[in-house]
Each structure stands twice: as C-alpha cells, then as structure tokens.
N, C-alpha and C positions, 0 to 999 in steps of 0.2 A: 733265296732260301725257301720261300715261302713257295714257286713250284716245285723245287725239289724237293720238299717234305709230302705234299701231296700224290707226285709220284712214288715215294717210296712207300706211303702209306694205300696207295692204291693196289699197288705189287702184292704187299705184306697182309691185302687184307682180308685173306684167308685165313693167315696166322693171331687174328684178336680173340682172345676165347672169352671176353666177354667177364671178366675181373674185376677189372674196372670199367669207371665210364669212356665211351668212345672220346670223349674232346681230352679226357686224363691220355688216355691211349696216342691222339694224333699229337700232344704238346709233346708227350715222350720223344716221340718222332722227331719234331720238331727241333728239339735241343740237340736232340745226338747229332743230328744232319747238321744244326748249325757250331757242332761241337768237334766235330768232322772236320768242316770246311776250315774254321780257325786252324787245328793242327795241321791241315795240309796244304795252307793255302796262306801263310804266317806273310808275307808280300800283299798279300790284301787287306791287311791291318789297315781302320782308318789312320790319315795320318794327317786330317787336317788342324787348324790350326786352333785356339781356344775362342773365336770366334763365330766359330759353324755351330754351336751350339747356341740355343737358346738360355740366357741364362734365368733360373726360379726367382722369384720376385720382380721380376722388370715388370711382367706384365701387368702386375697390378697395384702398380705407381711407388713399389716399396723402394727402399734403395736397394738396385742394382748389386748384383755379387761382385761386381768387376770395383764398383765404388769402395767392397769392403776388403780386397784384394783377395776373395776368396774362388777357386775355381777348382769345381769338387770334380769335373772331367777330366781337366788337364791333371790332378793329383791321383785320380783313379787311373790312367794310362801308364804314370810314372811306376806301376805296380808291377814285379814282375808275372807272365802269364798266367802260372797256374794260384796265383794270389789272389791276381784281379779276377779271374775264372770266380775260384771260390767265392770271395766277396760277391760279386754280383747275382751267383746262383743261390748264396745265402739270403743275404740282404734285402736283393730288391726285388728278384724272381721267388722268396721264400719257400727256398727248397732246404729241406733236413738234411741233417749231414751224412746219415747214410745213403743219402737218395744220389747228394753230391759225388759217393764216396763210386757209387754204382756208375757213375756218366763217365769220371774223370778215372776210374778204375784206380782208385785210392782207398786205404783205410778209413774210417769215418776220423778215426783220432789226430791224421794225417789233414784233413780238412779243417778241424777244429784248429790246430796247429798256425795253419795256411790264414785261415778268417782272423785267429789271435794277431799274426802278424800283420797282414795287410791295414787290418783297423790302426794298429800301433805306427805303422810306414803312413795310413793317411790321417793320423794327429800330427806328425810329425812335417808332413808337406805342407798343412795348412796354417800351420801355426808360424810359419816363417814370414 
C-alpha cells in the first residue's frame, strides 16, 4: 500500500494546490488507496488467527489480555465492514465524521450511526 500511495501521489502531484499541508495531502492518499484496496480486494482480508497479534500489556509484565479473556482484534473483526471502517477511522486513526463520511462516501450522520453501533457490537463481544 505504502508504494502504491506514493505512486498515486507522484502521478497526482501536479494536482496539490497547496491547502493544506503536503503530509495531510499524501495520508489523504494514503487512506483512499488503502480504502480502495479493502473494497476491491475483500479476499485479502487478514484472516489470521487471535494469535498474530501482539497482545497491550504483555509487554510490560501486566496481566496478559488473553489472561482476562479479552481480545479487542478478534472483536474488532467480528464487526461488520463498513462498521469496523468507521470505528477505526473514528477511533484510532481520529478522523471526523465528515471527513469519514467524504472517504466512505456516506453521510456524516450515517457514520455517526455506524461508530454508535460498532462501539454497542464491541461491548457486547467483550463482555461475553
């Protein structure tokens, strides 16, 4: 993803007028092409197992998430597409909902929507 972002931003980069800043300009990039690729490429979904991940606190001697049954990957997956989309582009990439609404070509209120549920679907996975 990361050389096809920079090829499309090398193409395209006659068309930056300068806006905003260049790194805001190539993340744009960045997302759509990997925004792209998910839609058209839904077979390349990771599909390992809750293992290949690293789990938050191991490393530093706390109890293990696996100790408290908790596994915030595997319940983020369980999400469906344009849920987990939102949530991640919300959440942990800290993109606004119009901003969201502009990538996924949805309504900002339609994201709002999307984030309300996914949050409610991953209470609900991890509490089990």
């Amino acid at each position: 993803m990361t050389q096809e972002t920079f090829i499309r931003a090398w193409t395209k980069l006659a068309s930056f007028r300068r806006e905003s800043g260049f790194g805001t300009w190539i993340h744009r990039i960045a997302v759509n092409t990997t925004l792209s690729f998910i839609r058209s490429n839904k077979k390349h979904r990771p599909q390992g197992d809750a293992d290949t991940f690293e789990k938050p606190g191991s490393a530093y001697g706390a109890a293990s998430w696996d100790d408290r049954g908790i596994d915030l990957e595997q319940a983020i997956r369980k999400l469906p597409e344009r849920m987990r989309l939102v949530f991640i582009l919300h959440d942990v990439e800290g993109y606004k909902h119009h901003e969201i609404g502009e990538m996924l070509d949805i309504a900002s209120g339609t994201s709002k929507a999307h984030l309300h549920h996914a949050r409610k679907n991953l209470i609900t996975y991890l509490n089990r």
